[in-house]
DRENPA-3360 file (N, C-alpha, C; in nm, 2 decimals, always signed):
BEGIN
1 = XXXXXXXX = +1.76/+5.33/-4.90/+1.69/+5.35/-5.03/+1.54/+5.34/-5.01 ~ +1.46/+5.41/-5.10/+1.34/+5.41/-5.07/+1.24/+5.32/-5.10 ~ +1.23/+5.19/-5.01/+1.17/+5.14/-5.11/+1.19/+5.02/-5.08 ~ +1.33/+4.99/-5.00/+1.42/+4.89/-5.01/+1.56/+4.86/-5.10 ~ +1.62/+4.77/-5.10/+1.70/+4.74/-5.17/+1.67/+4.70/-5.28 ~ +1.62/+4.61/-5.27/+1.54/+4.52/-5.43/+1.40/+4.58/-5.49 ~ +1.42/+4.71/-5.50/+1.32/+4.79/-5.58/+1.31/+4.71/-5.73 ~ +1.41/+4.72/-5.78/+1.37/+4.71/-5.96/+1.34/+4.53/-5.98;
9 = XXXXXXXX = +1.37/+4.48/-5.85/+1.36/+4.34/-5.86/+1.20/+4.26/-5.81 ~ +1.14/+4.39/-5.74/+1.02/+4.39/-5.69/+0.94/+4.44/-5.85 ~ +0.99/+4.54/-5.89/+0.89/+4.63/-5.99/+0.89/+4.52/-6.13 ~ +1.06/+4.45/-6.15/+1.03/+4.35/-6.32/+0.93/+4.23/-6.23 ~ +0.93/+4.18/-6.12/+0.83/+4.07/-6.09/+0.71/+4.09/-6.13 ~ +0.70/+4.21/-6.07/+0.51/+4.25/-6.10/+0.51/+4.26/-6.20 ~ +0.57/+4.35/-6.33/+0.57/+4.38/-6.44/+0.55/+4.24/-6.53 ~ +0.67/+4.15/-6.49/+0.67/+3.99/-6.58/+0.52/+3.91/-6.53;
17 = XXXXXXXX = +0.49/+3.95/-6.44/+0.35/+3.79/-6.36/+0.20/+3.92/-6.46 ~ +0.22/+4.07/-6.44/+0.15/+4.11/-6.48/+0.09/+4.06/-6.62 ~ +0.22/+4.08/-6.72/+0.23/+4.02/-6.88/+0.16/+3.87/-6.86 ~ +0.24/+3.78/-6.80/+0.15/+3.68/-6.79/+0.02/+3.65/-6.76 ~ -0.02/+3.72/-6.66/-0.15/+3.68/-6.61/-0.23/+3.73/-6.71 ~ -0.24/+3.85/-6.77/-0.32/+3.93/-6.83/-0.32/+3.88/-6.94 ~ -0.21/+3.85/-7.07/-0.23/+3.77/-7.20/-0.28/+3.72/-7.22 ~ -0.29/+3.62/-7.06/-0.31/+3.44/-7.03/-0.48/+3.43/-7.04;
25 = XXXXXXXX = -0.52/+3.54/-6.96/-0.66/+3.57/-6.92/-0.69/+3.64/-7.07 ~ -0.66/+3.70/-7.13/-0.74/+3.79/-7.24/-0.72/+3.63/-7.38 ~ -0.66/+3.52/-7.37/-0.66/+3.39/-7.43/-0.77/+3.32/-7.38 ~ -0.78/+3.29/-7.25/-0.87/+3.22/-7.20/-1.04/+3.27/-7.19 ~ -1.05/+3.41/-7.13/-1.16/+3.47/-7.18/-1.22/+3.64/-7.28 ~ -1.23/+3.61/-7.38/-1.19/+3.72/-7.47/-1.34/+3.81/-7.41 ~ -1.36/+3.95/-7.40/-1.44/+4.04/-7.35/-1.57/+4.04/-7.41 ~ -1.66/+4.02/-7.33/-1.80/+3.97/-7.36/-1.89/+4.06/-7.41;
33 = XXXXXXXX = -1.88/+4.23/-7.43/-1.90/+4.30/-7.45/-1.75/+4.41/-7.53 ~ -1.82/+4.40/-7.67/-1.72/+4.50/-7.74/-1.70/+4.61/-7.78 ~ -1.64/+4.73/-7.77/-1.67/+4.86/-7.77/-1.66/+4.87/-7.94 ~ -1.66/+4.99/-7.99/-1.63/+4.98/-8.12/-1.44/+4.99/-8.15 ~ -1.42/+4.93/-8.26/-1.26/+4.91/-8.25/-1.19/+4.81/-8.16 ~ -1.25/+4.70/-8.10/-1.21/+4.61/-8.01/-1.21/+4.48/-8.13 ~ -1.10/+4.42/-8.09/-1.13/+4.26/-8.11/-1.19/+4.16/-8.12 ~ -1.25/+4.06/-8.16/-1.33/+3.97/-8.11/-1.26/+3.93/-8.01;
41 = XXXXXXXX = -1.15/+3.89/-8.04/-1.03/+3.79/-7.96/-0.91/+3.86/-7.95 ~ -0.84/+3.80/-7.85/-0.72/+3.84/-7.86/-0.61/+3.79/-7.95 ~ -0.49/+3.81/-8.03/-0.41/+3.76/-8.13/-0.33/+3.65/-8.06 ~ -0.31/+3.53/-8.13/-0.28/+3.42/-8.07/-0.12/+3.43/-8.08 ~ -0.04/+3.47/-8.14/+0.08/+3.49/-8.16/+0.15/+3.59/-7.98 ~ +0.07/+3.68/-8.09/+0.10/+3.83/-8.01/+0.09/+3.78/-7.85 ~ +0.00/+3.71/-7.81/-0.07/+3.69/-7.65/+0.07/+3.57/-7.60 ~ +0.08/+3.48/-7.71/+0.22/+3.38/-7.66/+0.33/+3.42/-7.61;
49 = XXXXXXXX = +0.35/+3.53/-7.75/+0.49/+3.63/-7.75/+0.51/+3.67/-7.63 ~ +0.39/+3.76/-7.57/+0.37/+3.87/-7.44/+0.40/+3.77/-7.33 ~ +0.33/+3.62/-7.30/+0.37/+3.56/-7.18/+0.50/+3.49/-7.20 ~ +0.54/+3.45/-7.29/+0.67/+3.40/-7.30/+0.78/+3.55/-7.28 ~ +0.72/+3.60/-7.29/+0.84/+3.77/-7.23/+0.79/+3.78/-7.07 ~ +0.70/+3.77/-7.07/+0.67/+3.81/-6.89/+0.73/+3.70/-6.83 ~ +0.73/+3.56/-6.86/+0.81/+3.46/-6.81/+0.92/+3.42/-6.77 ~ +0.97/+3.51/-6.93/+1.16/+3.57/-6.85/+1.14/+3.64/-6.79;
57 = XXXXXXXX = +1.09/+3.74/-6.77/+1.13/+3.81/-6.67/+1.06/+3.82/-6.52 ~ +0.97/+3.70/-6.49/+0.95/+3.67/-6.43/+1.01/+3.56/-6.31 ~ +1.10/+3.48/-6.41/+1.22/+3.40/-6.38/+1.33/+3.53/-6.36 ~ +1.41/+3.58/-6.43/+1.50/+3.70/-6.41/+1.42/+3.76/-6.26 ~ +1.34/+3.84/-6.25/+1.31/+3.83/-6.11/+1.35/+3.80/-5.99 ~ +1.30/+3.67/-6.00/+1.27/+3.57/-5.90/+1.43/+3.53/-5.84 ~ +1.47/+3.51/-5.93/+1.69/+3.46/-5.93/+1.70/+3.57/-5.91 ~ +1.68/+3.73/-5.92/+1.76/+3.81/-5.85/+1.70/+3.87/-5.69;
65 = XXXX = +1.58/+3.82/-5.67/+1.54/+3.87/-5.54/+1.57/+3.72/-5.45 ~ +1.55/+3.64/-5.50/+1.61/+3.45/-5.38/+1.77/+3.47/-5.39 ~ +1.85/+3.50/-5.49/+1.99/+3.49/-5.48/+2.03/+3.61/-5.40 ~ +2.00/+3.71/-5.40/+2.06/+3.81/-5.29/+2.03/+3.84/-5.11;
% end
């Protein structure tokens, strides 16, 4: 297979650490320069929501690429 075996188990990892890292960062430092139609900040809900989803599936991941 191309790619490897653990293709989709490689692609939700990146995808889930992605969601996290990126939420996590746009919480911790909101963009210092704003275009027109940007935020001050990012939405405190919305940004939790996003890493607590990239989390599962960052764990879902993780258990399918160590267990096989």
């Amino acid at each position: 297979m191309f790619l490897g075996e653990d293709l989709l188990g490689w692609l939700l990892l990146a995808l889930g650490a992605s969601m996290m890292v990126g939420n996590g960062l746009a919480l911790v430092r909101p963009p210092e320069k704003l275009d027109e139609g940007d935020l001050e900040k990012a939405p405190l809900w919305r940004s939790v929501l996003y890493i607590s989803l990239g989390l599962v599936a960052t764990v879902a991941a993780l258990g399918t690429l160590l267990g096989s």
